[in-house]
N, C-alpha and C positions, 0 to 999 in steps of 0.2 A: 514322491507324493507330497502332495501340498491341499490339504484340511480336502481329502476325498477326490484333489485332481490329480491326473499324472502329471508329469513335467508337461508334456505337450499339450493335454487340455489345459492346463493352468499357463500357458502362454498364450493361447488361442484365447481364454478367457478375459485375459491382461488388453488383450489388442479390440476386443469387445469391449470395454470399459472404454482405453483411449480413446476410437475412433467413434465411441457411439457421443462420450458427454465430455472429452478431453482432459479428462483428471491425469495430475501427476502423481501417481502413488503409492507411498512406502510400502513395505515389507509388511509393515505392520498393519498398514489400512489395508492390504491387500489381502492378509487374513483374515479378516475383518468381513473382506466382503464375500469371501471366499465360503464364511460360514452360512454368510446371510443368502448365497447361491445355496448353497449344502440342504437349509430351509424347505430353501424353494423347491427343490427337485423332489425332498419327501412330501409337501405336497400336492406335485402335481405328479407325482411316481414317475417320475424321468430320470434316465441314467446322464452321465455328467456330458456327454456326446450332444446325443437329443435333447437338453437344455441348454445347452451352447448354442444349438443351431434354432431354438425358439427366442434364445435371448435376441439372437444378432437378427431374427424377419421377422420376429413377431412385436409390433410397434405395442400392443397392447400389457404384453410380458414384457419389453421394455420398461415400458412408463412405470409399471408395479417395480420391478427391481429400483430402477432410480430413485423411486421414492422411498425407499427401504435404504438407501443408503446416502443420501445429503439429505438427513433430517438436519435443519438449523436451528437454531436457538439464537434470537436477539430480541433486543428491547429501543423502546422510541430515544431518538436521540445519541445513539452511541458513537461517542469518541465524539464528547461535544465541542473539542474542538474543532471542527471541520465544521459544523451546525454553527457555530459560532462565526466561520468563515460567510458561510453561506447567510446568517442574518445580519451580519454588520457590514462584507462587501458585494459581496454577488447581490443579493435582494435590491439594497439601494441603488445599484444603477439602473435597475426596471424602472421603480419608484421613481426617480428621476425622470427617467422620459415617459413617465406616462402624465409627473404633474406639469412637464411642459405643455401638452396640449390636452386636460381633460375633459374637453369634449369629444376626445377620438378614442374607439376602442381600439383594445390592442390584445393579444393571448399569448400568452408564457407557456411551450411545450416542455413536460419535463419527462424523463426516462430515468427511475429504478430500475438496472436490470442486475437480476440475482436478488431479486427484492424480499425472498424468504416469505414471511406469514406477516409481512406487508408493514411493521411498523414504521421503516423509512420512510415508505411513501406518504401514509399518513401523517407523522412528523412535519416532514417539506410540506407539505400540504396546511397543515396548521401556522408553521410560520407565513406563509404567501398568504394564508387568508387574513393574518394578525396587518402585515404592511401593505396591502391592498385594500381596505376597509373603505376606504376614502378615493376610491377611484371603482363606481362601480360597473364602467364600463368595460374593463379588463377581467380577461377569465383565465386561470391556470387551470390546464390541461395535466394529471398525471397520468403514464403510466408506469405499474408496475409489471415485471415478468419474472418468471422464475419456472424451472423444470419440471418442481414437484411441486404436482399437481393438490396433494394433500395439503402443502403450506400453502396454496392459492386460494382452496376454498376457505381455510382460517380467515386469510389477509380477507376474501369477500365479506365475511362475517363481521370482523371488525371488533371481534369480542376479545377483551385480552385480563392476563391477571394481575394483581396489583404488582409482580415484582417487574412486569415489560412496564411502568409507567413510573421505576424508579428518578428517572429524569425527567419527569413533566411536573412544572410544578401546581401549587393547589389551585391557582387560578386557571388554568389554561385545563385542569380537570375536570373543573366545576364547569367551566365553557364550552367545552370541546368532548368530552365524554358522559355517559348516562350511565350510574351506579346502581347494579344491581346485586345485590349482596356483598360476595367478592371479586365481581367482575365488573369490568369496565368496558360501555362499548361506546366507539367512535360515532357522534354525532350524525345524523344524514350532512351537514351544509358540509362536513369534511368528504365524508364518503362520496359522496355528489362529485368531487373534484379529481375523482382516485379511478381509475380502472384496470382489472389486473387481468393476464392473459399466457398463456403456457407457452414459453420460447425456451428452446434450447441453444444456447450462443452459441456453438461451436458449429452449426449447422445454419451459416451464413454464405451469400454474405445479405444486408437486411437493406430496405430502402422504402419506396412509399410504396410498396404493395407489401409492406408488412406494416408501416406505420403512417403517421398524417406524413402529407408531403410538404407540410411545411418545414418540415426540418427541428430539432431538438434544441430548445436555449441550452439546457445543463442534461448532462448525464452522471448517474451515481453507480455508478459499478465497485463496490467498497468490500474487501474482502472475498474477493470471486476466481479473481486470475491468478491470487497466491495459488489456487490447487490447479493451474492447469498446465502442460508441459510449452515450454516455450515456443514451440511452431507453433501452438494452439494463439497464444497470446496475439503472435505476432500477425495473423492472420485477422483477430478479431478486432483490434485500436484501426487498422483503415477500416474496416464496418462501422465502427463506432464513428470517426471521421465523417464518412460519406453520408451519416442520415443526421448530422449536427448544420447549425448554424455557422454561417460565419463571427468568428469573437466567440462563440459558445465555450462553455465550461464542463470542463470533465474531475471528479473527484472520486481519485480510487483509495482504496484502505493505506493506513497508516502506513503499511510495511510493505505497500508494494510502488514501482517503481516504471519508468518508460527507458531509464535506460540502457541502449543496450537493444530497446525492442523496435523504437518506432519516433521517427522528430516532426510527425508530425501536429505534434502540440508544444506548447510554452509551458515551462510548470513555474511557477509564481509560488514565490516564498513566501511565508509568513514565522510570525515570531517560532510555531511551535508546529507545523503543518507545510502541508507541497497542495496544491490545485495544481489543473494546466488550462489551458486555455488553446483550444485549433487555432493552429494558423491556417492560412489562407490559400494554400496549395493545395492540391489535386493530392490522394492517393496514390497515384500512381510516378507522382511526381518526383525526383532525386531531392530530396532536404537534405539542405546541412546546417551542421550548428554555428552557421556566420552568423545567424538571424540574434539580436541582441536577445539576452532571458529578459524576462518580465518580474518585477521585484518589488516588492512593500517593503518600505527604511521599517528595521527593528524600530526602532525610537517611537514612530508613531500608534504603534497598533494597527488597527485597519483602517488607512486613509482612504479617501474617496476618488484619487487620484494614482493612477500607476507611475512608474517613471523606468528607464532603461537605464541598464550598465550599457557602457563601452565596448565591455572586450566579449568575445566568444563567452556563450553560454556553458560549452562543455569542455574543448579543445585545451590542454593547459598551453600559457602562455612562452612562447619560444624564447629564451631570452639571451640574446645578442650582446654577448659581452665580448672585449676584447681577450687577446691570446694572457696576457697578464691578468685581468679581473678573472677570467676563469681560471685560471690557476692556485688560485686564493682561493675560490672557493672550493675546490677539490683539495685542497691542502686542509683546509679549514674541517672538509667531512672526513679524512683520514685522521685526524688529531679529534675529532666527535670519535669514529672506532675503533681509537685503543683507550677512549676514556679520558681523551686529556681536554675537559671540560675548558678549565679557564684559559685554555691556547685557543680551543677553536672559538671560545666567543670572542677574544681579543682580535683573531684573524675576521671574522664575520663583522664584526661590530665596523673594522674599518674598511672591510667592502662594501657596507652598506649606508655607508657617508657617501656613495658615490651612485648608488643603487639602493636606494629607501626601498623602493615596493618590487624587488624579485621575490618574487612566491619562492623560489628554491630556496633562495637565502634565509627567507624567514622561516621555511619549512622547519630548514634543517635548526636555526635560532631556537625554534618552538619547543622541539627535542630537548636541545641543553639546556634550558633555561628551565623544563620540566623535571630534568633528572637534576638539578640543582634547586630543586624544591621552591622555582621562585614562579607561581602559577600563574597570578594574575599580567606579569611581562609574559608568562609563554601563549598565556589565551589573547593578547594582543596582536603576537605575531601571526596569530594564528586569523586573526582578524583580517591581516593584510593578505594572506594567501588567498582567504574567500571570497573576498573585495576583487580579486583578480578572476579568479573561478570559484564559483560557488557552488559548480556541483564537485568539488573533489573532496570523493570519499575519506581519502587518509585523514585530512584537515578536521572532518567532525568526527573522527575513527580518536584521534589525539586529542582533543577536545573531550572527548566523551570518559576517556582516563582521566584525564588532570581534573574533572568536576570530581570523577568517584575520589580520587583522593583528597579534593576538600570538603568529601562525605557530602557536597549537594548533591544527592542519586539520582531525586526528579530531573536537572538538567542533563545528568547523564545519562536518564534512557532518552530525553528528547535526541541528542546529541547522537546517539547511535540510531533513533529512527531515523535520522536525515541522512546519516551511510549506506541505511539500507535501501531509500528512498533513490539516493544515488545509485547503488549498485547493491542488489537485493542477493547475490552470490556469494558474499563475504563470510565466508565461515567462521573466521574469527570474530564478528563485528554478533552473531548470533550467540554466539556461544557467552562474550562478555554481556548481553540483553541480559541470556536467559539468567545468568548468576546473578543479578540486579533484582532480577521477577524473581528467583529464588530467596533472596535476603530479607526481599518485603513483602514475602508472604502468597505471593501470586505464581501459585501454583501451576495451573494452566496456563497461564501468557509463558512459565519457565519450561516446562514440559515441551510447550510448542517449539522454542529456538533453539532447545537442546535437540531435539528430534531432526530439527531444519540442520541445525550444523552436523548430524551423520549424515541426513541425508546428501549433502552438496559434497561430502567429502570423501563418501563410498563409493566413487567412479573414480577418484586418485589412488594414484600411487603409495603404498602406505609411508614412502619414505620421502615424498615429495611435499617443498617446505608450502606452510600457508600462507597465502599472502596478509600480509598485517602482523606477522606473529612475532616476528623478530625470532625467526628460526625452529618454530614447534613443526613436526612433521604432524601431515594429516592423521597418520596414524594413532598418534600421541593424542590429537585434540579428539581422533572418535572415544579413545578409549577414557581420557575425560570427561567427554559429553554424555558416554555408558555408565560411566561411576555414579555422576552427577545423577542420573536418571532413577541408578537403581540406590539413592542416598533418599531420595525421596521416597520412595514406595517402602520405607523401613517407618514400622510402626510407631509413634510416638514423632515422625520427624515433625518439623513444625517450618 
């Protein structure tokens, strides 16, 4: 029995969630939702049979359950680095070609979906009306969409409380909102630019008979697909695809990631964040990652100009040594694992007079030069490996340690969003998050990645080792990520 279902209706109810709104989810949400069904059956006096089978035909008891269970909670502007993305390089290439010919109109399609009780949309909306002032021929188009239908009618409303408008500041309040008492509501010339509509994504696939046919400049889908199961995903980024522009922009949440799922976009670095950008292929097309990534130099911030690496975007680079050069370096990693530090850098240092930029080489450099406390050479060499591939997880996985040990933490949670960015799977890479979120206070962001690392790691083997760990079995790291959990819910923790 599971909170009033048998084993078999509480699988049948599991598969009614999946297939109805594509959620991946725990144990724990699954009681959770388990209760909030339990609700519903004493109000409508239905046994747990005959509520399973109104859940799954009855579109109306549907829509009520969903919204009884993705209630969300956000505020304008979150995770202002990406917003920051979006007003210093994405906005100025519109801007651009619209002050090339301002006597020509032109319209900006944008798509929030998963857009909750609508502050994103409005947010975006406020920035595009702040850099378009001055070109009043051009019109942005938002939409927003979301499942729950209760967070829709909020986001029409447009009324919010002071704490959703902790990131707007006082001028763009005093502009853009109308205070009444404690509440704030969204201007008409915003509202005006916004319109919100009940889409369920997983129930694709979507095109101009669901939206304009002109196709989408950006899409914000930002914290959405972390909850859904990976067929889910991988089904919905060619939807997204196919009702985008070409060059168009896609920006999903901090912590989630395309690889693995889908190449059909470019994701574009920046100092502290990932975009991607469509390429040019069909859906249905075969990608592969020959196609150069797309990259902003750390150095400048956000330049107005893109520029390409060389090598493969994802693929690590093959590296073609002779029968002698690789043998150094296999000598060089067996004298790294019995600890004999200053042999294997002696042996590396002089293979790499002859091979500067092997990522293996430097990989392994990174390591000794780490355990030999000398940081700022090991985050150098760590330089060179990224420089080569820059989406490999391990390189900002080591990185992300060597910052926590010179106590800079902020760069080490960046450092580990870009692993998970890379590869959103890493149960080690969650688990070191959530101790960081734990240290400084951030209780919920900790909660989340300790929860994420049992979750990825309770379909293993308990004795099977984790990738990153330098030998911790899964087992070991659930039952640390359980300790961790229940260290917090002890009264007084802090």
């Amino acid at each position: 029995m599971v909170m009033g279902f048998t084993d078999l209706q509480f699988k049948k109810f599991k598969q009614v969630i999946a297939e109805g709104i594509g959620l991946h989810c725990s144990s724990e949400r699954l009681s959770c939702f388990s209760m909030i069904a339990m609700e519903r059956m004493k109000e409508l006096e239905l046994p747990p049979w005959a509520y399973l089978k109104r859940l799954e035909e009855d579109p109306t008891e549907f829509e009520c359950f969903v919204n009884l269970i993705t209630v969300g909670e956000t505020y304008f502007f979150r995770d202002e680095k990406q917003f920051d993305i979006l007003k210093k390089f994405v906005i100025p290439k519109y801007v651009q070609k619209a002050a090339a010919d301002p006597g020509k109109a032109g319209k900006i399609n944008i798509w929030s979906a998963g857009v909750s009780t609508g502050e994103e949309a409005y947010g975006i909306a406020i920035l595009f009306k702040e850099a378009f002032k001055d070109f009043p021929l051009w019109t942005v188009s938002i939409l927003g969409t979301d499942i729950n239908t209760v967070s829709l009618e909020t986001a029409r409303k447009g009324i919010y409380q002071s704490r959703s408008l902790q990131n707007v500041c006082e001028a763009d309040r005093e502009r853009y909102f109308i205070q009444t008492g404690k509440t704030f509501e969204v201007c008409d010339e915003i509202k005006e630019m916004v319109r919100f509509e009940r889409l369920n994504l997983v129930k694709g696939p979507y095109g101009a008979e669901n939206f304009s046919p002109e196709g989408f400049d950006i899409v914000f889908c930002r914290n959405v697909t972390i909850y859904f199961e990976v067929a889910v995903i991988k089904r919905i980024i060619p939807w997204f695809h196919r009702v985008m522009v070409k060059n168009g922009y896609l920006f999903l949440g901090a912590t989630e990631s395309l690889w693995g799922i889908s190449n059909l976009f470019h994701p574009i670095e920046f100092p502290h964040a990932f975009i991607y950008q469509r390429q040019n292929g069909t859906a249905s097309e075969e990608m592969t990652f020959s196609v150069p990534m797309l990259v902003i130099p750390k150095d400048t911030g956000h330049p107005s100009e893109l520029c390409t690496t060389t090598e493969p975007s994802v693929a690590s680079p093959s590296v073609k040594n002779g029968p002698g050069q690789q043998d150094a370096l296999i000598e060089s990693r067996k004298a790294y694992e019995h600890k004999e530090y200053s042999k294997a850098l002696e042996m590396l240092n002089d293979y790499m007079k002859r091979k500067t930029e092997d990522p293996e080489a430097a990989m392994l450099k990174a390591h000794i030069l780490s355990n030999q406390e000398q940081y700022e050479a090991a985050l150098k060499c760590l330089d060179v490996v990224l420089k080569k591939n820059n989406l490999d997880a391990q390189a900002y996985y080591l990185k992300a340690i060597i910052f926590s040990k010179m106590k800079a933490l902020n760069k080490a949670v960046d450092q580990y969003k870009k692993a998970l960015y890379v590869n959103y799977d890493l149960a080690m890479v969650h688990f070191k998050l959530a101790d960081l979120f734990r240290i400084s206070g951030d209780r919920p962001q900790a909660n989340r990645h300790y929860q994420e690392t049992v979750r990825l790691l309770k379909t293993q083997e308990e004795q099977s080792e984790v990738t990153l760990s330098d030998g911790m079995t899964a087992g070991a790291l659930i039952n640390a990520a359980h300790l961790a959990l229940s260290k917090m819910e002890e009264p007084g923790h802090e």
